[in-house]
C-alpha positions in Angstrom: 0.0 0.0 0.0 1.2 3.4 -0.8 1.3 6.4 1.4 -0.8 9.5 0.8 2.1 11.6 -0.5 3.1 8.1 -3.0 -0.6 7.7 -3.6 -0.8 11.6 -5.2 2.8 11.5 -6.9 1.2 8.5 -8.8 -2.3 9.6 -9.5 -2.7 13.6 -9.3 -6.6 13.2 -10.0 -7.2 11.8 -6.5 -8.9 14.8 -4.4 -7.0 15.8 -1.6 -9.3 14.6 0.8 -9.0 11.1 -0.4 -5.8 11.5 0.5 -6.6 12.2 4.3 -7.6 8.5 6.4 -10.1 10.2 8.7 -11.6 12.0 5.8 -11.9 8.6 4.6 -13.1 6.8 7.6 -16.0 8.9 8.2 -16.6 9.2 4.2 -17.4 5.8 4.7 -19.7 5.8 7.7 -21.8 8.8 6.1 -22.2 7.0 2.6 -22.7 3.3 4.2 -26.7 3.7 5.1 -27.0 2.2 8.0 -30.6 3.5 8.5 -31.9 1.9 4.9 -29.8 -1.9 5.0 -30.9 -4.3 2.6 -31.9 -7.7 3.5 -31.2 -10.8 1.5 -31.5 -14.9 1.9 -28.2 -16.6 0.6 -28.7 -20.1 0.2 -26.6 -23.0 0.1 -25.0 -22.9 3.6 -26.6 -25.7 5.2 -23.0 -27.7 4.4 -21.5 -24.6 6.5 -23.3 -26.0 9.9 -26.4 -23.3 9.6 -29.7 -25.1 10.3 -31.1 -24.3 7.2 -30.4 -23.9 3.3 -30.9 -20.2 3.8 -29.4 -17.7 6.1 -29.9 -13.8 6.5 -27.4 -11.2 5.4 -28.0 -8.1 6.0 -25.8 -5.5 3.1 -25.2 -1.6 3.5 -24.9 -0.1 0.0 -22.8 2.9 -0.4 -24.6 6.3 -1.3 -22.3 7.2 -4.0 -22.1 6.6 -8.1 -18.5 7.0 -8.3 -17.7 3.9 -6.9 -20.0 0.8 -5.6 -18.7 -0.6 -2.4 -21.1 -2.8 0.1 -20.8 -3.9 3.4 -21.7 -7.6 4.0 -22.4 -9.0 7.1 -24.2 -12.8 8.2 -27.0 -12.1 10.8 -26.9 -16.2 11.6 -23.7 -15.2 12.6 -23.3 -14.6 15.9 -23.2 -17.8 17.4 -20.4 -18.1 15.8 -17.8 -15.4 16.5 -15.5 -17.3 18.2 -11.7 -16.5 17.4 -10.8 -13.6 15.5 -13.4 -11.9 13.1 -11.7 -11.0 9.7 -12.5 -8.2 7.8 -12.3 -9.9 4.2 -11.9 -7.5 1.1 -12.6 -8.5 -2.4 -11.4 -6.7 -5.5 -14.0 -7.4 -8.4 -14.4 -6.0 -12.1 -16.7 -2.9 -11.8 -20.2 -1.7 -10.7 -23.0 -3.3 -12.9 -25.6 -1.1 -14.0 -25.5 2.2 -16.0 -27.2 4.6 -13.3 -28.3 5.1 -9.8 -26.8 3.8 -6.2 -27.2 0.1 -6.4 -26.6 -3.2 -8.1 -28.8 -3.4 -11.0 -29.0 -7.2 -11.0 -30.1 -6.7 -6.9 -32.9 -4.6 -7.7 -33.9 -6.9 -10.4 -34.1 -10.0 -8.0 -36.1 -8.1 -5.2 -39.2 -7.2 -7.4 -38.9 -10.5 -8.7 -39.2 -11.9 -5.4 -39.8 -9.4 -2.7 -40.8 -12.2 -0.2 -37.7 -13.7 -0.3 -35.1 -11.8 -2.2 -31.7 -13.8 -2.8 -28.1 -12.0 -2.7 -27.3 -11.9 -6.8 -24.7 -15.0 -7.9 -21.4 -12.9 -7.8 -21.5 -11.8 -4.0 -23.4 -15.2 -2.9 -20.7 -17.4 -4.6 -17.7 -15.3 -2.9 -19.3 -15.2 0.6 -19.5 -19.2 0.2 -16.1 -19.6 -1.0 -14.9 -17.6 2.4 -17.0 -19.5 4.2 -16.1 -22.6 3.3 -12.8 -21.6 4.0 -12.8 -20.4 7.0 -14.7 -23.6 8.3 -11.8 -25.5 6.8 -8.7 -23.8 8.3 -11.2 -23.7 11.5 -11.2 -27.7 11.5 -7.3 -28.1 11.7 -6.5 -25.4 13.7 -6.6 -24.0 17.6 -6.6 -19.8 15.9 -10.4 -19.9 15.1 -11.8 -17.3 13.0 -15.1 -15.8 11.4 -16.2 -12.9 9.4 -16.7 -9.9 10.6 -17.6 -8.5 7.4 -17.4 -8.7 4.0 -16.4 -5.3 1.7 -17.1 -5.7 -2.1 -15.3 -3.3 -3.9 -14.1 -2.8 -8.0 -10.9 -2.0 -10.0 -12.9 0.5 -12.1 -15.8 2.4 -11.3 -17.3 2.8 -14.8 -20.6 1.5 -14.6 -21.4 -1.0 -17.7 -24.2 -3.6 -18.3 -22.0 -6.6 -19.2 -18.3 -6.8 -18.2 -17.7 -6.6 -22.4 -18.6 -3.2 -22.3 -16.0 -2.1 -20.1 -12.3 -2.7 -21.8 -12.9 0.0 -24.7 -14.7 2.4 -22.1 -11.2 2.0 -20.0 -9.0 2.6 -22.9 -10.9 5.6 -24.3 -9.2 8.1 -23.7 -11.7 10.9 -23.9 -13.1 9.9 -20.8 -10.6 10.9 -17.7 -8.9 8.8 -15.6 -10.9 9.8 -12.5 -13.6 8.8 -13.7 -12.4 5.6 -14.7 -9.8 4.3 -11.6 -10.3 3.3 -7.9 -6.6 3.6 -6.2 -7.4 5.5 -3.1 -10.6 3.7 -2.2 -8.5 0.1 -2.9 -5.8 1.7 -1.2 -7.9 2.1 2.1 -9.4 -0.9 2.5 -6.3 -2.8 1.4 -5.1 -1.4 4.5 -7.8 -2.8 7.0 -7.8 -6.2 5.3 -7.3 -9.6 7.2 -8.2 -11.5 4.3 -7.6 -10.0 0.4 -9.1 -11.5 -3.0 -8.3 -10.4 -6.1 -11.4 -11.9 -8.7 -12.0 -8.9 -11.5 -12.1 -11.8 -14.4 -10.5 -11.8 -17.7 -11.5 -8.9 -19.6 -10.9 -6.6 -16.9 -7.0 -8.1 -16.7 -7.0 -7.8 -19.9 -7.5 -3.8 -19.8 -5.6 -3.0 -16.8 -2.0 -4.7 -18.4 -2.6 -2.3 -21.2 -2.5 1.0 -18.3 1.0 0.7 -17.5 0.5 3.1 -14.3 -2.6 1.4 -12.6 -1.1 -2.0 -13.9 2.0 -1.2 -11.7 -0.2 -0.1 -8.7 -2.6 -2.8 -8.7 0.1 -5.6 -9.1 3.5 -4.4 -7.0 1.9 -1.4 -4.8 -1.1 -3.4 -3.3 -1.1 -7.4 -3.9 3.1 -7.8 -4.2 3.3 -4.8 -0.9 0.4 -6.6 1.3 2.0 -10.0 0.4 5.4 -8.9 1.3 4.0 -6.5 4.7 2.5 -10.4 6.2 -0.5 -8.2 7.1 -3.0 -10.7 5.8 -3.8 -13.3 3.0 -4.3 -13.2 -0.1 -6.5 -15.7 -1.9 -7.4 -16.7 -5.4 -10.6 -18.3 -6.4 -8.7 -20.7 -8.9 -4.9 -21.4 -9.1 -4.5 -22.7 -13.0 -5.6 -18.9 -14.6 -3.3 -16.2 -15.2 -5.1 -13.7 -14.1 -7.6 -13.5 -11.0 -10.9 -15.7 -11.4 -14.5 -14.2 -11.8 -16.3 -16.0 -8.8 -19.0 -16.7 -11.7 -16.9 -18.2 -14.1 -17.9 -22.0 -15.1 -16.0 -24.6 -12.9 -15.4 -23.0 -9.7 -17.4 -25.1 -7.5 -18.5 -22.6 -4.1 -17.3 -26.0 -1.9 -13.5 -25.7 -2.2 -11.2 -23.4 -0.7 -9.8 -20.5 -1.5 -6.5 -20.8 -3.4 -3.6 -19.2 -1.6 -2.0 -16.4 -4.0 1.7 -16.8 -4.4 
């Protein structure tokens, strides 16, 4: 991770005030509304241990369309907080949807089924996947842990309706970096992270080895500097891809760990 004076020599868009932690940490806790949560049933945890199929999550969408970011957190969980709880952030592609505050595909599923609205496939297939894992370390080990939450975040902040929208968006150049790259918001949470998983998918890679500067930051000044620091973990949702796995892409079964990145 960089520090704020690195963090503005590298990208002179960011506002100043980005570059300030408090500024961020109440940012944060103004646009995370707490008053307005949404509720969801995830299924597919009864192999976890939960009673039933189903368990309640209860997920704070930011306020802001310059970047999505959500806040994930298992109401069946506190009967199990034992050990250490792990805040767990995952780097995905970018926010679906052209306009307004919140997932598209969410609001989608809810008036499809408003009595019993599911978390959409992306989100449900990563919080099973940490799950999983943390049951599995859990089994062999003494150092228990369990989540404390769960922050969703993206590499780009362009809103598009299909991840193959977004690689000529990122390389136009007529639209400005700002609006385009998330380096102080990655940069923040990579900083409070226990657990870190890179999973932006293909196409996404794809664009960000062809911008040298955010390549660079992305790749030594976060995932190589928060391997080296020994803050954390980072994980992979598949080991045999050169780049980091889509948690919806075909073949990556929910009930397997999470691959250690090396």
């Amino acid at each position: 991770m960089l520090s704020s004076k690195e963090l503005k020599e590298k990208f002179s868009f960011i506002p100043d005030e980005y570059l300030d932690t408090d500024y961020l940490d109440n940012l944060f806790k103004d646009r995370f509304d707490e008053s307005n949560p949404n509720f969801y049933h995830a299924k597919g945890f009864n192999k976890f241990g939960y009673q039933g199929k189903d368990i309640d999550i209860k997920v704070i969408e930011t306020k802001s369309n310059d970047f999505a970011l959500s806040s994930i957190k298992l109401l069946d969980n506190e009967k199990r907080t034992r050990g250490k709880g792990l805040t767990v952030v995952a780097i995905g592609a970018n926010p679906r949807g052209t306009s307004g505050r919140s997932n598209s595909s969410n609001k989608e599923r809810r008036e499809a089924n408003k009595n019993k609205p599911r978390l959409e496939i992306t989100r449900g297939n990563l919080l099973r996947r940490i799950i999983y894992t943390m049951n599995e370390q859990n089994a062999d080990s003494t150092n228990r842990v369990f989540l404390k939450e769960f922050i969703q975040l993206d590499l780009f902040t362009l809103r598009t309706k299909d991840v193959g929208d977004l690689k000529p968006l990122i390389l136009d150049s007529s639209i400005s970096t700002k609006k385009k790259y998330n380096p102080a918001i990655i940069n923040y949470w990579a900083s409070k992270a226990d657990w870190l998983i890179p999973c932006w998918g293909k196409v996404p890679d794809d664009a960000l080895s062809e911008l040298e500067n955010y390549n660079d930051f992305i790749r030594n000044d976060i995932l190589k500097e928060y391997k080296a620091s020994k803050k954390g973990s980072i994980y992979l949702l598949a080991s045999d891809k050169n780049y980091p796995a889509h948690p919806n892409q075909r073949g990556l079964h929910v009930y397997i760990p999470l691959v250690p990145y090396k």
